[in-house]
N, C-alpha and C positions, 0 to 999 in steps of 0.2 A: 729861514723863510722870510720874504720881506711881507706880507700878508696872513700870518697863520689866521684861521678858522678853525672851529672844533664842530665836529660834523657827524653824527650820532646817521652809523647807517642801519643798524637793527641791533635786534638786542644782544649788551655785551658789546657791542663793534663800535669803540669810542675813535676815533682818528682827528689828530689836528693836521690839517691838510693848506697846502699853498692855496689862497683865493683870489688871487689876482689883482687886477687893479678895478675897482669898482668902477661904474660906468653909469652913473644918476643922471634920471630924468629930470629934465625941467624943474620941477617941482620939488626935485630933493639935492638937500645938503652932502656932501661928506664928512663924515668922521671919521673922527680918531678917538677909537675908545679905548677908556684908561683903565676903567673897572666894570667886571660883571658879575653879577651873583648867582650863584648857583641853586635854582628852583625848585621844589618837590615835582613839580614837572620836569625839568632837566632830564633830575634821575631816573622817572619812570619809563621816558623815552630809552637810557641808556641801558637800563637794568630788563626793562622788560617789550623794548619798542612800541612801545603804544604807553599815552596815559589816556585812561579812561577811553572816549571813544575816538581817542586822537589816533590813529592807526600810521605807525610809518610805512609808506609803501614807496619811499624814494629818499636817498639822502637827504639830510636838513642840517643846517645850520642850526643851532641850540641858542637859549640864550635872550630873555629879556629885560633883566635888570642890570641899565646899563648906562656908567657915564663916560664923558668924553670932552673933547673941543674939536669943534667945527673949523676942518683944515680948507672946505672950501664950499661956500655958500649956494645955495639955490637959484639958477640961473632966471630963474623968472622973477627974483629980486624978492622973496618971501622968505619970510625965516630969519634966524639972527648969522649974524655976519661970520666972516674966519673969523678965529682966536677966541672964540664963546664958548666958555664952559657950558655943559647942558645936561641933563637928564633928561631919558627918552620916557615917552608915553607910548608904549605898545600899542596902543589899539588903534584900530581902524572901523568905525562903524559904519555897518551897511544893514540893511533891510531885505529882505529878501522875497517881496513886492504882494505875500502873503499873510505871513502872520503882523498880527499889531502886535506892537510894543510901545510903552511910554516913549515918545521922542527926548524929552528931558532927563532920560534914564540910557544913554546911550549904550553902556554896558550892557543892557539886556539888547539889543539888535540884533535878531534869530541870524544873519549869514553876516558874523564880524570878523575879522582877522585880527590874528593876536603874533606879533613875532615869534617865531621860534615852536611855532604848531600845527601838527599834522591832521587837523581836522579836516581839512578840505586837499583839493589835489586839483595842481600842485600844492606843495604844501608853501606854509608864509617862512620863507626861510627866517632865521634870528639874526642877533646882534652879537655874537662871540667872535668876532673877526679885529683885526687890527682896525682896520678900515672898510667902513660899509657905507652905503647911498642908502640914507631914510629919507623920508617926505619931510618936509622943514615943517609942518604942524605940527608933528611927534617932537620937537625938538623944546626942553624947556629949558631958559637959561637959569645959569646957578649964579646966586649973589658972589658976591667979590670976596675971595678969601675962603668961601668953603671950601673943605677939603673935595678932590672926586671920589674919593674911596665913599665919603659920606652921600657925594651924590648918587652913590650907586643903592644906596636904600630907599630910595624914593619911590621905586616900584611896590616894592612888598611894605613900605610903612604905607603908603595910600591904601593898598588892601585894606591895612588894617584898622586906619584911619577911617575907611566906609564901611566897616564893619559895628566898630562903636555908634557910628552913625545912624546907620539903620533901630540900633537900641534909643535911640531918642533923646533924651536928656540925661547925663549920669553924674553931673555933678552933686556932691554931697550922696552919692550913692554906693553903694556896695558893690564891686566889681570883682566877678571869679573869673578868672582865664583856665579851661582847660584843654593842657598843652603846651610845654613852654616850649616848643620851636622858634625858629628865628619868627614868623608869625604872633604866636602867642607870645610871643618878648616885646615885640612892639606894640600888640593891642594893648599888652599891660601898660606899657609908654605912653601911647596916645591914650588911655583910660584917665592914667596921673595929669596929663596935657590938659584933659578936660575937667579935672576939679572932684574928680572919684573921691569920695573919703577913706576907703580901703581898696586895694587892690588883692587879690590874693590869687597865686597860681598853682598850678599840681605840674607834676610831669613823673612820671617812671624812672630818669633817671636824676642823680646827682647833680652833674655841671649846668644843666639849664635852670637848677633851680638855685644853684650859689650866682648864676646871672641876676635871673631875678630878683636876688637881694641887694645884689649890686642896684639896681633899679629900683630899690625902697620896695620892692612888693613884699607881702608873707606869702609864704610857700607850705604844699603839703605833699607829700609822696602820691601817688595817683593811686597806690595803692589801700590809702586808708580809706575806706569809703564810710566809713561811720564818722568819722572828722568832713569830711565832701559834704557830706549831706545833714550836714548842723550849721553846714556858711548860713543857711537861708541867704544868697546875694539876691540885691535886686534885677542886676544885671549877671548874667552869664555869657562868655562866649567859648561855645566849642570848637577849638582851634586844631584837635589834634586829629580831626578826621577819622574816626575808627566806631566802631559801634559802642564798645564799651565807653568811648568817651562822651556818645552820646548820651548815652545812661547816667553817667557823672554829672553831666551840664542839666538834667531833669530835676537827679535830686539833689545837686546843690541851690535849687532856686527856691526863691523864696516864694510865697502863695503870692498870686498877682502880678510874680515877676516876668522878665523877658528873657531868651533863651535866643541868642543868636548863631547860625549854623555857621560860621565859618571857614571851618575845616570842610573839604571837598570830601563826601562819602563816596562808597563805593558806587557803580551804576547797577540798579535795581531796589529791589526789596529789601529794607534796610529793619533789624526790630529795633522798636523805640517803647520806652514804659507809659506807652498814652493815658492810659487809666489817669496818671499822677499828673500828665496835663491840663488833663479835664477836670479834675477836682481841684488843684491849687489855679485855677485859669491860670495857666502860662501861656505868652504869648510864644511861640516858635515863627522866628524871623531869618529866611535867609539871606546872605550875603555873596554876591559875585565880584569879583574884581573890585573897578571902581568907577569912577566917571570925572566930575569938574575938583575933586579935592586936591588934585597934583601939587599946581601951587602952593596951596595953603601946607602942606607936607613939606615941599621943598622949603619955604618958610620958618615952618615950625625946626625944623633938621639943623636952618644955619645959623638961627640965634640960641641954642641950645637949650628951648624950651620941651620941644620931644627930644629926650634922653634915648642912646642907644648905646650907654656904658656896656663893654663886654659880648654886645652883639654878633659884631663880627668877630670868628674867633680864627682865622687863617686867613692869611693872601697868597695865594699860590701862582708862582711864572704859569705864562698859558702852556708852554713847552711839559708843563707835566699837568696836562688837563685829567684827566685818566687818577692820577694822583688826589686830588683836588673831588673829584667827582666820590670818590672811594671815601674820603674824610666826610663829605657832604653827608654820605650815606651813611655815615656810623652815629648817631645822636646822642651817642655815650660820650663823644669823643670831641664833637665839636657844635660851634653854632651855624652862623651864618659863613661861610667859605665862600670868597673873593677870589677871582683870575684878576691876575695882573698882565694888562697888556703894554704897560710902561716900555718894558726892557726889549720890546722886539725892534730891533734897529731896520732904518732904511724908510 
């Protein structure tokens, strides 16, 4: 294939298929991307066609964490030029001429598009293709010398990057992460970036938490809850998205502490231990995506100040995407899993 694309048609039905030769408006560059990461959204689409209330109802392109070099520039002369390393900025915000939302807060804009989601229809095809037409605003350059494999964490360290954010100040403070996903591996990162005096993670299994140590955090099995709930941290974030974890990021907080939702819960009625809210006042703060940190992420990433020892734990040919999506899936097994779109000639 001179174009492969990985292209999730329902669930179970993973296909890397020919994409042609892209065909950009005005306003957008072409790439050529090098590296993509594969998202706990990805797999939901692939494992069960819909994440959350993103419903596939038409083929899509997968895929938003993703770097490259711009093989050919934005005809309306915006954007960085060919041969520009870059990291993409998924979103697209729009308003949907009803609800408010803070303007300075773009990630909240009720009708936004995010690459690679089926929330709306059509849907916002992704970035998993050899070569795709993105709008040259999405496009950020990568300093000289970073590697792209590294620029391709840019997406999900910003996550995690506005996640500690939203907790406020955490230098000299106690930081629990519960979850050590490739997520929760970064909040721990960017936690240390910010001057945390302990970092401490949980996770269920074994390898995310010898990551973790890799990364100077102390770690606890997720399963000891009487160890969990003696951190008193000041800072919490609950990374691992499940209800039990939200229980964990309650009581390991400390009275007065803050309690950051990061991990994406289920859609509805979720139980949570409020009682222990309301009497230690916890602050519970949630986090979505991100908004202006990109930069300062890609920044922090090239001078080796946010650490991402161990991170990634596979790069897989996109020719075995299917392969790649299955290790994603397995959290015993791996961390963050990399497509490599290097090797596809032509």
């Amino acid at each position: 294939m001179n174009n492969p694309g990985v292209v999730a048609h329902g669930a179970g039905d993973l296909r890397v298929e020919e994409m042609g030769t892209p065909r950009p408006a005005p306003d957008e560059a072409v790439v050529e991307i090098a590296y993509g990461g594969v998202c706990g959204s990805d797999l939901h689409y692939w494992r069960h066609g819909a994440a959350g209330a993103s419903i596939l109802r038409e083929p899509m392109v997968l895929g938003h964490e993703v770097s490259g070099v711009v093989v050919q520039s934005a005809a309306d002369g915006t954007g960085p030029a060919a041969g520009t390393a870059v990291a993409v900025h998924p979103l697209t915000a729009h308003g949907d001429g009803v609800t408010p939302y803070p303007h300075d807060r773009p990630n909240l804009a009720p009708a936004s598009t995010y690459l690679g989601s089926a929330l709306l229809l059509p849907h916002t095809q992704g970035a998993f293709a050899r070569r795709v037409a993105l709008p040259s605003r999405m496009l950020h350059r990568l300093p000289a010398g970073m590697p792209l494999e590294l620029g391709a964490l840019s997406e999900p360290a910003s996550v995690a990057w506005h996640g500690l954010a939203r907790a406020g100040e955490v230098r000299g403070r106690r930081v629990a992460i519960i979850g050590s996903g490739p997520i929760g591996l970064l909040a721990a990162a960017v936690a240390m970036h910010h001057g945390a005096s302990e970092v401490v993670t949980t996770d269920v299994h074994d390898r995310p938490r010898r990551i973790a140590e890799l990364l100077d955090a102390a770690t606890l099995d997720a399963a000891d809850a009487e160890a969990i709930a003696d951190l008193h941290a000041d800072v919490v974030v609950e990374s691992s998205g499940t209800v039990p974890g939200l229980g964990a990021a309650v009581s390991a907080a400390a009275r007065g502490g803050t309690v950051v939702l990061l991990g994406l819960q289920r859609n509805g009625v979720v139980d949570a231990p409020m009682a222990t809210v309301i009497t230690r006042e916890l602050a519970l703060i949630g986090s979505f995506r991100f908004a202006a940190e990109f930069d300062d992420v890609i920044a922090a990433l090239a001078d080796g100040s946010l650490r991402t020892d161990g991170i990634v734990s596979d790069v897989v040919p996109v020719a075995d995407a299917e392969q790649a999506f299955r290790l994603a899936g397995d959290a015993s097994a791996s961390s963050k899993v990399l497509l490599d779109f290097t090797a596809v000639s032509g």
